[in-house]
C-alpha positions in Angstrom: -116.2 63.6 -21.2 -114.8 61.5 -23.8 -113.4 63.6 -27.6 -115.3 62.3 -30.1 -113.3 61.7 -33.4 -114.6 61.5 -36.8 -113.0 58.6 -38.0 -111.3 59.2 -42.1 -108.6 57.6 -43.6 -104.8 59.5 -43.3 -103.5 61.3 -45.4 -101.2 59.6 -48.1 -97.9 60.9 -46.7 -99.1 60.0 -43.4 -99.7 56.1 -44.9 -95.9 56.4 -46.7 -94.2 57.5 -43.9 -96.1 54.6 -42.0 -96.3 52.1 -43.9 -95.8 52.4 -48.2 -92.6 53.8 -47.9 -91.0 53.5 -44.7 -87.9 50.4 -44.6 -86.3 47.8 -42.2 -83.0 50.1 -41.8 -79.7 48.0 -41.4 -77.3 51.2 -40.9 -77.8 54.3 -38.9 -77.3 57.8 -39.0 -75.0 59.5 -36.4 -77.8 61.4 -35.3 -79.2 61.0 -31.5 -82.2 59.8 -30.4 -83.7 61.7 -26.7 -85.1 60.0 -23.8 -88.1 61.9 -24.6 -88.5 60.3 -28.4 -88.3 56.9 -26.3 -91.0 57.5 -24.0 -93.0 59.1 -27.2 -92.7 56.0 -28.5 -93.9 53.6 -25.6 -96.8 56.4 -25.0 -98.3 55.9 -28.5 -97.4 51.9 -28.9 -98.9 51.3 -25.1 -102.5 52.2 -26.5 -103.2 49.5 -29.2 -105.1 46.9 -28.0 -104.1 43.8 -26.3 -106.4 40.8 -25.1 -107.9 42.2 -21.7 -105.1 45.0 -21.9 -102.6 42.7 -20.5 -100.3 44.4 -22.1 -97.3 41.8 -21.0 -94.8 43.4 -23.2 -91.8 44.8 -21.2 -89.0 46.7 -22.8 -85.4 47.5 -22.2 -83.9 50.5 -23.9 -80.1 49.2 -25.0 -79.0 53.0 -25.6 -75.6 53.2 -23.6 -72.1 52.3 -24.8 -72.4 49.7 -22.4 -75.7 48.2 -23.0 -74.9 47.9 -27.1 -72.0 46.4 -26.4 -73.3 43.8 -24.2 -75.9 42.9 -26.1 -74.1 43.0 -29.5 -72.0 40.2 -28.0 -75.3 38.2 -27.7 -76.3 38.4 -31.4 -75.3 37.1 -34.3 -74.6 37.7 -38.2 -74.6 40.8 -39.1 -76.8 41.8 -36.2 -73.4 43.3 -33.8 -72.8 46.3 -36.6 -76.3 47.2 -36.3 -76.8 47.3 -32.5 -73.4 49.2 -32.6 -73.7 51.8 -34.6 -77.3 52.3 -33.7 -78.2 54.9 -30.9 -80.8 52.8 -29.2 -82.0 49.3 -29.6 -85.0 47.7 -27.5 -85.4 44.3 -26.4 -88.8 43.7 -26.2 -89.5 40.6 -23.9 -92.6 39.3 -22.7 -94.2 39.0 -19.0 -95.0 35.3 -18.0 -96.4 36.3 -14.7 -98.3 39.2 -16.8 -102.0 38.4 -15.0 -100.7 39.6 -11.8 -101.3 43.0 -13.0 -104.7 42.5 -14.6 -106.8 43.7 -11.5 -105.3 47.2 -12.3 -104.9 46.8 -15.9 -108.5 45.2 -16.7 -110.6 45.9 -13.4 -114.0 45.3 -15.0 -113.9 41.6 -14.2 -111.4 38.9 -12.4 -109.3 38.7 -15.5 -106.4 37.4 -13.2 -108.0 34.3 -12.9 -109.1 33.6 -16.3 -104.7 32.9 -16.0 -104.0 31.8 -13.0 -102.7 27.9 -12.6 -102.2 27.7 -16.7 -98.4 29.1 -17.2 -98.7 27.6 -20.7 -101.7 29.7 -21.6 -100.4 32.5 -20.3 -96.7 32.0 -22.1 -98.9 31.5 -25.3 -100.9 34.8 -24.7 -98.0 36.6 -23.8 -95.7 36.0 -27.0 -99.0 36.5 -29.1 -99.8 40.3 -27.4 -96.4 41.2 -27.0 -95.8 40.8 -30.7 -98.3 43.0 -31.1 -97.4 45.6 -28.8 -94.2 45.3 -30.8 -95.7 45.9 -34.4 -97.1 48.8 -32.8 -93.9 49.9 -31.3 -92.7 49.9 -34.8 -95.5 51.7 -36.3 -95.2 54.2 -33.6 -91.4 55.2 -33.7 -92.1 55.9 -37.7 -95.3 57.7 -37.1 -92.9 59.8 -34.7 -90.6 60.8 -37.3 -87.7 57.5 -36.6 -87.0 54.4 -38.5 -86.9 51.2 -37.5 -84.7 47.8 -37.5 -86.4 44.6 -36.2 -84.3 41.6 -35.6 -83.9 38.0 -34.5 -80.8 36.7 -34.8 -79.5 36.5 -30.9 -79.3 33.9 -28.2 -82.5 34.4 -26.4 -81.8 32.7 -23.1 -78.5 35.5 -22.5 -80.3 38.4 -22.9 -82.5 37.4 -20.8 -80.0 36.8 -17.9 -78.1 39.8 -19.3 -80.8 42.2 -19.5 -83.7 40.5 -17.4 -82.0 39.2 -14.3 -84.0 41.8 -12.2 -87.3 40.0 -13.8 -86.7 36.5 -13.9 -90.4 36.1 -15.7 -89.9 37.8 -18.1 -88.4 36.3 -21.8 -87.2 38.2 -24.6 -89.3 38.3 -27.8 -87.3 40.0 -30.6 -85.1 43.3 -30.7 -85.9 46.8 -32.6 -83.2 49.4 -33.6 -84.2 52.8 -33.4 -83.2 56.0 -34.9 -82.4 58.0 -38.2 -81.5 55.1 -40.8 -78.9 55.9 -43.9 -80.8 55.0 -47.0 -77.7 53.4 -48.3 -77.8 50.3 -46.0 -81.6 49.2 -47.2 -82.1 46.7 -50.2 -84.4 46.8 -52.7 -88.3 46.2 -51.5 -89.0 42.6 -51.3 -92.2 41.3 -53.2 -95.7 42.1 -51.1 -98.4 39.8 -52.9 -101.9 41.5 -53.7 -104.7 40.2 -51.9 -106.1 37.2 -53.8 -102.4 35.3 -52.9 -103.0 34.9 -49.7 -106.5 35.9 -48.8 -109.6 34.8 -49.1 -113.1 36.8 -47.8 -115.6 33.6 -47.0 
């Protein structure tokens, strides 16, 4: 039988550590970050929603000297430092080929051929979910006590043959630092507009 849950907002230092107060880190700690915290993280982030829970994100943990080091070579800017001197960073690519697990993943229905034949569709649902599944990645290292360093900034195309080689479907999306970030590598906020800027209820 299914918990039921009385639904009420969260607490205030819940929604800081979360949200109001918590920063895109751009320097790390030298303080490690388990195996365990990483499969924390994919546990909580796997259970926001996805269309049909295809859930095409797929993740590789850069944590090794090895890894970083290869895939600092593959970004660019400031980017290197960052991957470097963090203890784990995550590319988070995207499953073209995603619907083949649908009939286990969404086995009310034959979701896998709402996909089938239409690789375009599919590319376009898999970059929109598995930004999704990233945001929540994010939200759920911080709701786990880490912070957080999302970036672009890298040659796409070598990752994937670096990182991906084994899954030749699947394309990167964007990459996450995670860890314990120094307070004295963040800037200052950047404006957030209130709602009437860029909302409108019709």
């Amino acid at each position: 039988m299914n918990k039921q849950f009385h639904h009420r907002p969260l607490p205030d230092d819940a929604l800081e550590q979360i949200f109001l107060e918590a920063r895109t880190y751009n320097g790390w700690l030298d303080r490690p970050v388990t195996d365990e915290q990483l499969r924390a993280i994919w546990n909580l982030a796997r259970m926001g929603p996805t269309s049909a829970n295809m859930l095409p994100a797929r993740i590789v943990w850069a944590k090794s000297a090895d890894a970083k080091q290869r895939l600092a070579e593959l970004a660019g800017g400031t980017n290197p430092a960052k991957i470097l001197q963090a203890p784990v960073t995550a590319i988070i690519g995207y499953d073209i080929d995603f619907h083949d697990q649908l009939p286990w993943l969404f086995p009310h229905t034959d979701a896998r051929s709402w996909f089938e034949g239409d690789e375009q569709g599919r590319e376009l649902a898999a970059i929109r979910n598995s930004s999704l599944q990233g945001a929540y990645f994010i939200i759920a290292a911080r709701a786990l006590g880490l912070d957080t360093g999302p970036m672009s900034g890298f040659d796409n195309a070598k990752v994937d043959a670096a990182f991906f080689a084994d899954q030749p479907r699947v394309r990167s999306n964007f990459i996450c630092s995670v860890g314990y970030g120094d307070p004295a590598t963040i800037f200052e906020r950047s404006p957030r507009p209130d709602f009437d800027t860029f909302n409108r209820i019709a």
